[in-house]
C-alpha positions as CSV (number, residue, x, y, z in Angstrom):
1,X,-0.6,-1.8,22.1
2,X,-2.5,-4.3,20.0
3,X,-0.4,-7.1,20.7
4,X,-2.3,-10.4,22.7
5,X,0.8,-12.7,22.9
6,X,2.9,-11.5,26.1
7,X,6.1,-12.9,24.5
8,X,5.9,-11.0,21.3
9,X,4.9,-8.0,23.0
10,X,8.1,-8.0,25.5
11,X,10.2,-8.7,22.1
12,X,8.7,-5.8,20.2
13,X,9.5,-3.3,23.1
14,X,12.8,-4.9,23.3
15,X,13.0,-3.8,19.3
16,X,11.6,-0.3,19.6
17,X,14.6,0.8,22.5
18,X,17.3,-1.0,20.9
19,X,17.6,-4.0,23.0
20,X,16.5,-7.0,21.2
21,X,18.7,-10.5,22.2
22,X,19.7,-12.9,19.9
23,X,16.8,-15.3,21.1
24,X,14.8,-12.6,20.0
25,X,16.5,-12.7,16.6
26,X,16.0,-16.7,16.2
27,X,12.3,-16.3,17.3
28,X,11.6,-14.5,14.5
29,X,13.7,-16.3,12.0
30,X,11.6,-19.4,13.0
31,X,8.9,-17.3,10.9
32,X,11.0,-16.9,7.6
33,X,9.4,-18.8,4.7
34,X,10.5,-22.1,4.0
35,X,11.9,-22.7,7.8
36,X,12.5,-26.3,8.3
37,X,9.7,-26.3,11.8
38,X,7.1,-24.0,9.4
39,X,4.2,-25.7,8.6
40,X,2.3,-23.1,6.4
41,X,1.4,-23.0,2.7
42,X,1.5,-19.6,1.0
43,X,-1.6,-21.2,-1.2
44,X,-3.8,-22.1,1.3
45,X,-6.0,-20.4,4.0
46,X,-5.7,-17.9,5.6
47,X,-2.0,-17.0,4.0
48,X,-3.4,-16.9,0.5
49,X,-5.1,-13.9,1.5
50,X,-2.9,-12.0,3.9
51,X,-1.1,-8.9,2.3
52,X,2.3,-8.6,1.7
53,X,4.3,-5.2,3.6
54,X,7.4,-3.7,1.8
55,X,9.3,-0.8,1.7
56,X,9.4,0.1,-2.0
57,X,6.1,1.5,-4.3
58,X,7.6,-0.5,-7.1
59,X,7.8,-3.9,-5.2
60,X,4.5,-3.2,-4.1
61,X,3.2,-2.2,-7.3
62,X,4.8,-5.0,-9.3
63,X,3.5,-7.4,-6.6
64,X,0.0,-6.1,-6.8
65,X,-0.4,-6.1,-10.5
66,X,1.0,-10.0,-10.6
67,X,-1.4,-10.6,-7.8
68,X,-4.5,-9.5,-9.8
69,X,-3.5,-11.1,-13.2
70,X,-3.2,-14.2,-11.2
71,X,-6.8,-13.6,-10.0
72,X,-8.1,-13.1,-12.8
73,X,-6.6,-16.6,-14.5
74,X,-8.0,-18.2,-11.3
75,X,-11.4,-16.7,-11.8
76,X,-11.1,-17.1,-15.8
77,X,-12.0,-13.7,-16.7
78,X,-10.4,-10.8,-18.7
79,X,-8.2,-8.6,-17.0
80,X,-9.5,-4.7,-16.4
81,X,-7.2,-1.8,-15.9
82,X,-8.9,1.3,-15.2
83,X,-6.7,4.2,-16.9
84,X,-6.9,7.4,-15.3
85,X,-7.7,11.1,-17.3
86,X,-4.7,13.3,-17.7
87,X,-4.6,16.7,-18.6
88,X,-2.4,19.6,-19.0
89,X,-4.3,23.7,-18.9
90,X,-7.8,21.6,-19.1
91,X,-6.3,19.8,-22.5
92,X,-5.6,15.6,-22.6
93,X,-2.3,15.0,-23.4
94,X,-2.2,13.9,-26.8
95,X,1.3,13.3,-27.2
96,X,2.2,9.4,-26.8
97,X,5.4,9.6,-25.1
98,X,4.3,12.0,-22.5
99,X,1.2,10.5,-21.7
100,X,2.9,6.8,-21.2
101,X,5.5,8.4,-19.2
102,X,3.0,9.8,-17.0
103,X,0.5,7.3,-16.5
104,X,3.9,5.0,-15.8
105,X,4.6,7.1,-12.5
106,X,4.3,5.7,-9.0
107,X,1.4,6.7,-7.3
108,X,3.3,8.4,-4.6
109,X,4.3,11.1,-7.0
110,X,1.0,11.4,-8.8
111,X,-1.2,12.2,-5.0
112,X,-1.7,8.6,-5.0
113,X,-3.8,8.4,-7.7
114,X,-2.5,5.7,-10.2
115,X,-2.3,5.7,-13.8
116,X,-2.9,2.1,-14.2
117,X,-5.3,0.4,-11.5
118,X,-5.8,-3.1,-12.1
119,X,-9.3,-4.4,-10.8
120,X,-10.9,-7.7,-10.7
121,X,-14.1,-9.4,-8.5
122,X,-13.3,-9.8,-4.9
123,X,-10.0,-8.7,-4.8
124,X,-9.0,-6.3,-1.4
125,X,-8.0,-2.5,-2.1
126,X,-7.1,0.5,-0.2
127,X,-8.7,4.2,-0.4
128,X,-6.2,6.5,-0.9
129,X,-8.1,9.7,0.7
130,X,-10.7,11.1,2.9
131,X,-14.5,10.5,1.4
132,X,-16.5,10.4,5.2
133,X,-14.1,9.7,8.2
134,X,-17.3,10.3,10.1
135,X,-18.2,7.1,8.6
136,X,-15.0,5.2,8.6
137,X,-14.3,6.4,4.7
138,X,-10.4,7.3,5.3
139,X,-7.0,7.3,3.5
140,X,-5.7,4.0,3.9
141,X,-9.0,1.8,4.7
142,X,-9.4,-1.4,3.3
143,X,-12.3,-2.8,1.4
144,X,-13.2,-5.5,-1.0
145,X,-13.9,-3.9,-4.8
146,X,-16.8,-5.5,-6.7
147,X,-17.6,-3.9,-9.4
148,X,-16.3,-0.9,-12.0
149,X,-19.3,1.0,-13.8
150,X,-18.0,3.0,-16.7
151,X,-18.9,4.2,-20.4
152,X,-17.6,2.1,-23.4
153,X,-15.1,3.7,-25.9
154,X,-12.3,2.4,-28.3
155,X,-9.7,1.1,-26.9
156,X,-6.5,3.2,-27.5
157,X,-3.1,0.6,-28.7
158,X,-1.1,3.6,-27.4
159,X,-1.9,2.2,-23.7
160,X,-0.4,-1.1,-23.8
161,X,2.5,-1.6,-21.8
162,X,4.7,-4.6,-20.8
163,X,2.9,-5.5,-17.4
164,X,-0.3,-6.5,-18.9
165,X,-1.1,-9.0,-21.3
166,X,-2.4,-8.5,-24.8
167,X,-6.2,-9.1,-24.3
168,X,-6.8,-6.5,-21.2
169,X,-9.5,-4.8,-21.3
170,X,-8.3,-0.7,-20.5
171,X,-10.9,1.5,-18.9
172,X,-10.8,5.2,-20.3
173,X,-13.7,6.2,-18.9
174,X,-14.7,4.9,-15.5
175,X,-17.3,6.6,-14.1
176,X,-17.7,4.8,-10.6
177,X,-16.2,1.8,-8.4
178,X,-18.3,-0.4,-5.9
179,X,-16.1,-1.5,-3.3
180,X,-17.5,-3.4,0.3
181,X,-15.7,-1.7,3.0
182,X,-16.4,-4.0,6.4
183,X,-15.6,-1.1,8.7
184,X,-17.9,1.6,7.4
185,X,-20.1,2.8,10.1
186,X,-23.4,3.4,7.6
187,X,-26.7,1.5,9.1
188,X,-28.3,1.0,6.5
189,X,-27.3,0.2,3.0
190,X,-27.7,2.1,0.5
191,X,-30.4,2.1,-2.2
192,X,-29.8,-1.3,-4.2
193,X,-26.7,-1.7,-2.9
194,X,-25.7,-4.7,-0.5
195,X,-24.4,-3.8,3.1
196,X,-21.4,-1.7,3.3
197,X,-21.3,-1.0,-0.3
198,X,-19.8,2.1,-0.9
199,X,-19.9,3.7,-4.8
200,X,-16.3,5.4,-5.1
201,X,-16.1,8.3,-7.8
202,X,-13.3,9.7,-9.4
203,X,-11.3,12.2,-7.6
204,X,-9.1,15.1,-8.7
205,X,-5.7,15.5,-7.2
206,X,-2.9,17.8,-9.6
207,X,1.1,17.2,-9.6
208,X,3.8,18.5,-11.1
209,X,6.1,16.3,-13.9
210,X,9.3,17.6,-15.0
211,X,9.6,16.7,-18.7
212,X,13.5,16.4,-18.1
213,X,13.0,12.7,-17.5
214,X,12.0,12.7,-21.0
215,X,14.3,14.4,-22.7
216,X,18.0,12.7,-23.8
217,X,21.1,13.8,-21.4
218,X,22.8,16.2,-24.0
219,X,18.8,17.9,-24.5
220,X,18.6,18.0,-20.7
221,X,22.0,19.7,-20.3
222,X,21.0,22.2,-22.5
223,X,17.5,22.8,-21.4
224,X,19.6,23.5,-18.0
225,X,21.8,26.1,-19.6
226,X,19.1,28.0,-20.8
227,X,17.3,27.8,-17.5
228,X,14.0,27.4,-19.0
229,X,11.4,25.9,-16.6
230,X,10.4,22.1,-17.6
231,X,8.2,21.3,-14.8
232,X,4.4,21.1,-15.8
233,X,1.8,20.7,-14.0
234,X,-0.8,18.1,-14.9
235,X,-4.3,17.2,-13.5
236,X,-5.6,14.0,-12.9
237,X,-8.6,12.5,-12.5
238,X,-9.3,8.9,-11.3
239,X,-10.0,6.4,-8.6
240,X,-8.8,6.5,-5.1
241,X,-8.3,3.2,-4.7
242,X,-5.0,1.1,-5.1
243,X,-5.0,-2.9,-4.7
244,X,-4.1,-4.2,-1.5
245,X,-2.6,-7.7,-1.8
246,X,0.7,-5.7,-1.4
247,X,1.1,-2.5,0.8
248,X,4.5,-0.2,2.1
249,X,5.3,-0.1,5.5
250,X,4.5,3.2,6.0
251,X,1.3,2.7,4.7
252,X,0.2,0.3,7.1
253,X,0.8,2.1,10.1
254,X,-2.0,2.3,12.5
255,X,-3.8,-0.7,11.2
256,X,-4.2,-4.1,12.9
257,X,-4.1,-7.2,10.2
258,X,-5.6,-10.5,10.8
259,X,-2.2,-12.4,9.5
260,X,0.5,-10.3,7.7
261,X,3.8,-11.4,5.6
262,X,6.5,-9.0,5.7
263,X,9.9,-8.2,4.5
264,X,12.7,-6.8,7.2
265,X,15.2,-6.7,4.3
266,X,15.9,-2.9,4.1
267,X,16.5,-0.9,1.5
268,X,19.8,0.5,1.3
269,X,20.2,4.2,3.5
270,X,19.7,5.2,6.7
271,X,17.5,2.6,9.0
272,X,15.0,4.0,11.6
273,X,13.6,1.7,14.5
274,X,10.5,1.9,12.6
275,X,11.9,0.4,9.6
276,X,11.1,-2.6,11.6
277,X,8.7,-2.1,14.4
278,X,5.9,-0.6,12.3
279,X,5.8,-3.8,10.2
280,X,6.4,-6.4,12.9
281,X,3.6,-4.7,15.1
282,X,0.7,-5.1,12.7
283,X,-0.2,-8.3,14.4
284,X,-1.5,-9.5,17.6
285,X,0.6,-12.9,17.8
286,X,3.9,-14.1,16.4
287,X,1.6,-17.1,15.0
288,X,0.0,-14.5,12.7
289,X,3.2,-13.1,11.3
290,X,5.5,-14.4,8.3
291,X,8.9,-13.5,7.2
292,X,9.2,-13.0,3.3
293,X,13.0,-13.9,3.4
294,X,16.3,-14.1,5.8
295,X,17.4,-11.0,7.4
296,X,20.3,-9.9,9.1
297,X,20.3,-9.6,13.1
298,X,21.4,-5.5,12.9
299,X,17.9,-5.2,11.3
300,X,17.3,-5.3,15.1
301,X,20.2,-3.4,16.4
302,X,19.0,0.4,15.6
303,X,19.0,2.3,18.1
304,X,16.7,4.9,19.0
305,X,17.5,8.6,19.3
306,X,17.5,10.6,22.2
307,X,14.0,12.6,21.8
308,X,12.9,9.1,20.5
309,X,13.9,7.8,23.9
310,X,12.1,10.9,25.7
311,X,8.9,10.2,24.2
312,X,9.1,6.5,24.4
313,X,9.4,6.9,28.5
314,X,6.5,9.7,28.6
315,X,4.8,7.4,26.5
316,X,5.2,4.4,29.6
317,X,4.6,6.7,32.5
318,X,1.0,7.6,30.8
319,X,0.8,4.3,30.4
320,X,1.3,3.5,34.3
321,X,0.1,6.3,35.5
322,X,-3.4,5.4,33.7
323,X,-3.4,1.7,35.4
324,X,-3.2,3.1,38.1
325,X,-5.9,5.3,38.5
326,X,-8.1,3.0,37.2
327,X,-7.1,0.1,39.2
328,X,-5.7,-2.1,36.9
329,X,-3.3,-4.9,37.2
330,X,-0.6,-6.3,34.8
């Protein structure tokens, strides 16, 4: 367990069997944004710079891209979006529609490459696969980006969509992305390169789009009576790296954040005990935690399952079985 603050720890285990109190419930509302006892400022240090968890790609993706416009106002440069390469049987799509559609899809139905990755000086990202794990280079590690090397080329109108403003600068040919990852177990750094400077190439991942979501409802019915097949399969190529002001839940497990703000509103369907745990245990103290908005205390009540239950005591009796054969005390 990560967790340094006794009191947070005994609340989260209370969470994770389906026992949390109501003090427990009011402990963490005391965190909620905007609580009268709060003294924090979302604009200031170190909360300016803490990422956001959610549950939905869209929030986080619509968070990210405001995040990185903002930036780039701060910073009083033009906005970059790096547009990834995609083909169909080795061909770019040429047709306007299609291609818009597809660059348009969340990056967890395109292998988690994105169409559109907005990129600007200093700002934190996350690699979205394996390049070295010997080396700390994993899905899901977070580094700073600095710099996006690519080849000029006109600008194509057909690319402009709401989310950007008029004078961005799209990248349709990026060839490579220097990006400071502060975990990265390399000794030396590489050949005029600062340290921990990693260059990130494009990467190849292929994903299938059923052109259905394209097509009218009366065009869709019929394509269905005549059973044709309208899934295609396209090829992409671009970079592994999404921005990281915002990131899902699920995306954060296993990694330990300095200070984290979080939403336990949950998204209509069924709830799981990690729903809540996973985001509320990123931290090591309550002090480092903030609640996005008010939540409703059955955010707390789920209750685990039965093998959930098993493993969580087989889990504990490692646990104390390992104190105590190495003579430790609680």
């Amino acid at each position: 367990m990560r967790t340094e603050d006794v009191g947070y720890l005994k609340l989260l285990n209370r969470l994770r069997s389906g026992r949390s109190t109501r003090e427990d419930y009011q402990l963490l509302c005391s965190r909620i944004i905007g609580s009268p006892n709060l003294k924090t400022s979302l604009r200031q240090s170190p909360w300016n710079e803490a990422p956001i968890l959610v549950f939905r790609n869209t929030v986080r993706t619509q968070i990210n891209n405001r995040a990185v416009l903002n930036k780039t106002i701060e910073l009083g440069v033009t906005p970059i979006v790096c547009v990834a390469q995609d083909y169909v049987r080795g061909a770019m799509i040429d047709d306007p529609r299609l291609r818009k559609a597809i660059l348009e899809l969340p990056d967890n139905r395109t292998e988690h490459l994105p169409g559109y990755l907005p990129l600007v000086p200093g700002m934190p990202v996350l690699l979205t696969e394996n390049i070295a794990t010997e080396l700390g280079l994993s899905n899901g590690t977070r580094g700073v980006f600095h710099q996006l090397v690519y080849e000029e080329c006109l600008q194509d109108t057909q690319l402009y969509e709401n989310n950007f403003p008029e004078h961005t600068k799209f990248v349709l040919q990026p060839k490579y992305a220097l990006v400071e990852f502060p975990s990265c177990k390399l000794d030396h750094a590489l050949s005029k390169l600062g340290q921990k400077i990693i260059p990130i190439c494009l990467s190849e991942q292929t994903f299938q789009f059923d052109i259905k979501e394209l097509l009218a409802e009366n065009a869709s019915k019929a394509t269905k009576l005549t059973k044709r097949a309208t899934k295609i399969s396209i090829k992409r190529k671009a970079l592994p790296l999404v921005p990281a002001y915002s990131i899902t839940t699920h995306k954060s497990q296993g990694q330990t954040l300095g200070k984290v703000i979080i939403d336990l509103v949950v998204p209509p369907g069924p709830v799981e005990i990690a729903s809540t745990y996973v985001p509320l245990s990123r931290v090591k103290r309550l002090e480092d935690l903030l609640i996005l908005r008010p939540f409703k205390f059955e955010t707390l009540q789920v209750q685990p399952s039965a093998a959930q239950l098993d493993e969580l005591n087989r889990l504990d009796t490692i646990a104390k079985e390992t104190l105590k054969h190495y003579n430790v005390s609680t």
